[in-house]
Backbone bond lengths (Angstrom), bond angles and torsions (degrees), N, CA, C in turn:
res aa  C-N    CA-C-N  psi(-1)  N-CA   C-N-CA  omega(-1)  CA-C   N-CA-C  phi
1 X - - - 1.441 - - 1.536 110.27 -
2 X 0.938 107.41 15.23 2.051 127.19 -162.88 1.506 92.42 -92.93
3 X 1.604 131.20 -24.27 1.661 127.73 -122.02 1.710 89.17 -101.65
4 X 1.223 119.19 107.53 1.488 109.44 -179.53 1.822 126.40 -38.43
5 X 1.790 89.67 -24.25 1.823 94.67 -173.32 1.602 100.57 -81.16
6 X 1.574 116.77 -21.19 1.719 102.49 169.22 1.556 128.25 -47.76
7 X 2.004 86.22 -49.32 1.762 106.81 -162.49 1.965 88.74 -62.26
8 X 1.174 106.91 -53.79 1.508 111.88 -170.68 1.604 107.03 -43.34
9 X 1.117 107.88 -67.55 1.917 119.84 -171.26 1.661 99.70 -60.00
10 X 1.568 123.66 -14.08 1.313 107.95 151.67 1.228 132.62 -105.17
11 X 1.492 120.02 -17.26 1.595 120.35 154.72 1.927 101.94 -48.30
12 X 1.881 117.44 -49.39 1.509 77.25 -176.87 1.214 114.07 -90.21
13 X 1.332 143.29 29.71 1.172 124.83 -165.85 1.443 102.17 -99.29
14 X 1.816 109.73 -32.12 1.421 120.46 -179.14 1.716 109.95 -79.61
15 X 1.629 106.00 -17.21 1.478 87.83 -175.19 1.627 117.55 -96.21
16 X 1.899 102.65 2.53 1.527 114.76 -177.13 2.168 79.72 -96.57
17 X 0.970 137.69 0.46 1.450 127.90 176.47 1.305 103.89 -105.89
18 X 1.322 127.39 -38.19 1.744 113.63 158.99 1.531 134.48 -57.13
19 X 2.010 95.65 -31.11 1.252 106.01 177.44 1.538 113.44 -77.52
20 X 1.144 101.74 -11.73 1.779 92.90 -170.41 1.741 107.95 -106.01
21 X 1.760 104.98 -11.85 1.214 105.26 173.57 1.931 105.28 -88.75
22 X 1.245 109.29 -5.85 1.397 112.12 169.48 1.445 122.39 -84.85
23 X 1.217 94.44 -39.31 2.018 100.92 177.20 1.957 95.04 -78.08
24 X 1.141 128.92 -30.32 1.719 112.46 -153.40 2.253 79.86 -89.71
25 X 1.421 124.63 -20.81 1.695 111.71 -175.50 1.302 86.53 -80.81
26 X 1.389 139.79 -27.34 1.659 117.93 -132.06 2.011 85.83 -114.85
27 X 1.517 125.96 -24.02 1.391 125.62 161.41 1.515 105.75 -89.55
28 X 1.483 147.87 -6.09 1.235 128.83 148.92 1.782 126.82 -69.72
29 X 1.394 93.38 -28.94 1.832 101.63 -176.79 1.413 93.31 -79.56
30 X 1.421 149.86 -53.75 1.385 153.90 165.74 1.303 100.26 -37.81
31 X 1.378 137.08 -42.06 1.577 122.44 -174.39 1.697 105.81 -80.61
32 X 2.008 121.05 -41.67 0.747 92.39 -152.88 1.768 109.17 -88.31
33 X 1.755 99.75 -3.79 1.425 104.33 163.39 1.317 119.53 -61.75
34 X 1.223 120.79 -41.11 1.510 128.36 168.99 1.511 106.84 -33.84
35 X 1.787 111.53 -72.68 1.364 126.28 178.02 1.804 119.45 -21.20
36 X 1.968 84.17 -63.73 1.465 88.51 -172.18 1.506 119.55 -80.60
37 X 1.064 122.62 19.75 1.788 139.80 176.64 0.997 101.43 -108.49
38 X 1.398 135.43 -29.59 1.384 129.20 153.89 1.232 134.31 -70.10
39 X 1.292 119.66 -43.59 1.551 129.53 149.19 1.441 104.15 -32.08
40 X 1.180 127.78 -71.08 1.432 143.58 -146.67 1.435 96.81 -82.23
41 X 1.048 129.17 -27.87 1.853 124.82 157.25 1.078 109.90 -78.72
42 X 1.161 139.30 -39.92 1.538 131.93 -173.41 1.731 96.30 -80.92
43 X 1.009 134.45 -21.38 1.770 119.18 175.12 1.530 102.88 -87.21
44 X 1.692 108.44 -20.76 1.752 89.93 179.16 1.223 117.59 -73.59
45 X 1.614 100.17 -47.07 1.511 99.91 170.16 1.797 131.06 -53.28
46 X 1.362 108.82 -52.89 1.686 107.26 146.29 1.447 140.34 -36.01
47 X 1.171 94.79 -13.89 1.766 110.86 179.56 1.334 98.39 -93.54
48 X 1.030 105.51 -66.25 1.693 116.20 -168.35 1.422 102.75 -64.04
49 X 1.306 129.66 -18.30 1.399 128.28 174.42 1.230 111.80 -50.05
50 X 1.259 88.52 -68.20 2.059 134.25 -175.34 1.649 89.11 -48.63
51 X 1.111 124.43 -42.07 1.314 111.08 -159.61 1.624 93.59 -96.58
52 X 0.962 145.91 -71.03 1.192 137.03 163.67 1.741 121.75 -8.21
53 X 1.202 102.96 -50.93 1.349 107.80 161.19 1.876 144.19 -49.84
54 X 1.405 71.77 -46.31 1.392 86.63 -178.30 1.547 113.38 -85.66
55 X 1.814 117.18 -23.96 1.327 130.58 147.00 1.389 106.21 -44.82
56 X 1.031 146.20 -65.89 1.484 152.94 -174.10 1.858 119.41 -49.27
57 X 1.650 97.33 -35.05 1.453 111.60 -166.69 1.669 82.94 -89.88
58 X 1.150 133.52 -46.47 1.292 123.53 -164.33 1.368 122.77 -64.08
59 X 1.579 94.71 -31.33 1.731 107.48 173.90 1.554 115.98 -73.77
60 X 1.567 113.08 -38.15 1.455 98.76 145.40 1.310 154.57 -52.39
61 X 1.392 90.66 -40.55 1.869 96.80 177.03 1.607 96.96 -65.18
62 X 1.408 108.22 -49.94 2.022 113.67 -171.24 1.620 94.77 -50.11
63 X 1.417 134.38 -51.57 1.329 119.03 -174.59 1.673 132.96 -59.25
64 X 1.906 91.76 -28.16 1.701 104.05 -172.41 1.424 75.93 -65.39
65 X 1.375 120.86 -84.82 1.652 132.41 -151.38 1.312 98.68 -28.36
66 X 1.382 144.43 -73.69 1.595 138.13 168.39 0.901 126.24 -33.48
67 X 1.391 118.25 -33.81 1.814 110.97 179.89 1.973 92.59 -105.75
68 X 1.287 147.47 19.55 1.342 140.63 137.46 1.408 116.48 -79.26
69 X 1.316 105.64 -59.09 1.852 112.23 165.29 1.297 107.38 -57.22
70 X 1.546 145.33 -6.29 1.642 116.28 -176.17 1.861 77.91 -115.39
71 X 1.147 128.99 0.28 1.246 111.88 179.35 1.773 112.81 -87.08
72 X 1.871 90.49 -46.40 1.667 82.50 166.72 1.160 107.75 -61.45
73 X 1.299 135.09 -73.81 1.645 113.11 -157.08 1.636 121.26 -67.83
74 X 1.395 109.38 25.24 1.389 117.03 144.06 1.496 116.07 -74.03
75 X 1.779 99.75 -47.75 1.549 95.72 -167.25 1.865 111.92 -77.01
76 X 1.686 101.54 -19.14 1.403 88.00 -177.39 1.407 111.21 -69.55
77 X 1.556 122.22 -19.97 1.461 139.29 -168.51 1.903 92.56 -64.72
78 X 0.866 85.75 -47.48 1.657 101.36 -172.98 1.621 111.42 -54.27
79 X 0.704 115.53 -52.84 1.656 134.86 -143.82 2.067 89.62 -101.28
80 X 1.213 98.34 -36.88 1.902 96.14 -164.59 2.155 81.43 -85.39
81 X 1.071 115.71 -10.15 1.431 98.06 -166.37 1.878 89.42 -110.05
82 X 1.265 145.72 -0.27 1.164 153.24 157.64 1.436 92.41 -70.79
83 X 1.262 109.83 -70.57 1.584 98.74 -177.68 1.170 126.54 -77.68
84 X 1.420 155.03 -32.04 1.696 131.70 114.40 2.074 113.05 0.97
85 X 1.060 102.63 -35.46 1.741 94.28 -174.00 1.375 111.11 -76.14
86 X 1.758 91.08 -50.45 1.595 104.90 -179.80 1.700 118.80 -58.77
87 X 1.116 115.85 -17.61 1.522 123.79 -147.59 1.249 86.04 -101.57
88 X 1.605 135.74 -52.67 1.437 129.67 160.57 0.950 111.90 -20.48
89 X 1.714 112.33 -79.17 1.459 111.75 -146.75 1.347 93.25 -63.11
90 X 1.509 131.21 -71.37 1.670 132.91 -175.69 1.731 107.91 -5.37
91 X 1.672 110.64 -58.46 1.058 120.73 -151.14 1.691 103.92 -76.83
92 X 1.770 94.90 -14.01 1.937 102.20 -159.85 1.842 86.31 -82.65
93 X 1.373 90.76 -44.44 1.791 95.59 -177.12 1.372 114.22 -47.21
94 X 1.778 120.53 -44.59 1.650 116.60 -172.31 1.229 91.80 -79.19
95 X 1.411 153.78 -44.98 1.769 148.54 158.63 1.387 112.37 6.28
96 X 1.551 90.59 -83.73 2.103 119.86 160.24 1.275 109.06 -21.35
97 X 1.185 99.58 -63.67 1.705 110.20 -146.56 1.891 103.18 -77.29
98 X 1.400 100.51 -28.43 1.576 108.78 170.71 1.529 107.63 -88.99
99 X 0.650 146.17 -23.67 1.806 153.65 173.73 1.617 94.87 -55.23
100 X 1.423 90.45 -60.31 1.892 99.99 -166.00 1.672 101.46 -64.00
101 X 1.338 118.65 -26.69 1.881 111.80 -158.81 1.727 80.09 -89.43
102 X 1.013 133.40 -24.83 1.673 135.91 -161.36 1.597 100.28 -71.55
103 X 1.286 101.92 -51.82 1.292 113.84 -179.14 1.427 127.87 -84.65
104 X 1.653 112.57 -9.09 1.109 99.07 149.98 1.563 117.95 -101.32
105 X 0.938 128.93 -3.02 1.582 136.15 161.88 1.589 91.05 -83.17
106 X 0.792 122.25 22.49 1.954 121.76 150.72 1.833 117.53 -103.91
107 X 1.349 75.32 -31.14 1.794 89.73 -162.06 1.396 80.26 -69.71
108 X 1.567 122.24 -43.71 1.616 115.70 -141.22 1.419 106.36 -95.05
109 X 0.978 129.96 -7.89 1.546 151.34 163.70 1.621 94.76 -70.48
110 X 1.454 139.18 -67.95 0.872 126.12 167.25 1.799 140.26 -64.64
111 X 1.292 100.22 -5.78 1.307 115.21 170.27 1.722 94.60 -82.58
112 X 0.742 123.79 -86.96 1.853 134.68 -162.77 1.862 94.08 -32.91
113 X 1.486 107.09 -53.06 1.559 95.42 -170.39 1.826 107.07 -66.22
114 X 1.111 100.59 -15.31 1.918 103.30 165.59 1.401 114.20 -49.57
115 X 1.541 84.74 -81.45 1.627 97.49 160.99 1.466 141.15 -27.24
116 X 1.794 99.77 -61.18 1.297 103.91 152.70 1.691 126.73 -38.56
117 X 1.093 108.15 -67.20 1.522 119.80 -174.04 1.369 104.57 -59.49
118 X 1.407 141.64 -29.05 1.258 143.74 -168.30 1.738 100.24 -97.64
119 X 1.168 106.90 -35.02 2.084 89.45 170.75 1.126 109.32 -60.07
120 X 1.815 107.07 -61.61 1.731 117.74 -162.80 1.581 97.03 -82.54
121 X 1.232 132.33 66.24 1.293 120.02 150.76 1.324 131.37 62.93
122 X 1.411 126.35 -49.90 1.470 154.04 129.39 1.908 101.56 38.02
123 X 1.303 107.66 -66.10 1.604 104.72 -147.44 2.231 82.55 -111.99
124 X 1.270 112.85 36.02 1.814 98.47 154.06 1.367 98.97 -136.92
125 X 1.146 110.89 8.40 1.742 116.04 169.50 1.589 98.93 -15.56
């Protein structure tokens, strides 16, 4: 164990076993950093997918809801101005219908004072 070529053939044998236990830690931490940079891009991008998506679904639902709400208050527009139409005429019809009872409670006001005047004497003065 005296023989300088022993000590030598084990200085390199241990320094090709440090070197190779240095390259196999220093290409496993590079792979598994690699790994987790890949993970970590593939969830950003999945995130941002996901989120994009659901940006997209929201702008749909927000569009139905605007075009259901501007449709009802088309129809309530509709329907309150049918009945505004109807409510005229109804109201133009009882107008008529009181014009005509006015005027014959005109006629009949002047009929009775006929009458009147023709019992009591009144109108051969």
């Amino acid at each position: 164990m005296t023989e300088p070529q022993v000590w030598t053939l084990i200085g390199v044998f241990a320094t090709a076993m440090f070197g190779t236990l240095t390259l196999m830690s220093t290409m496993f931490l590079r792979t598994m950093q690699n790994g987790f940079d890949g993970v970590r891009t593939e969830l950003k991008n999945e995130f941002a997918s996901v989120r994009t998506e659901f940006r997209n679904e929201f702008a749909s639902v927000r569009t139905e809801f605007r075009n259901e709400f501007a449709s009802v208050r088309t129809e309530f527009r509709n329907e309150f101005a049918s009945v505004r139409t109807e409510s005229g005429s109804e109201f133009s019809g009882v107008r008529t219908e009181i014009r005509a009872i006015h005027e014959r409670i005109d006629h009949l006001d002047r009929d009775v004072s006929a009458i009147y005047r023709h019992i009591f004497g009144i109108d051969r003065g």
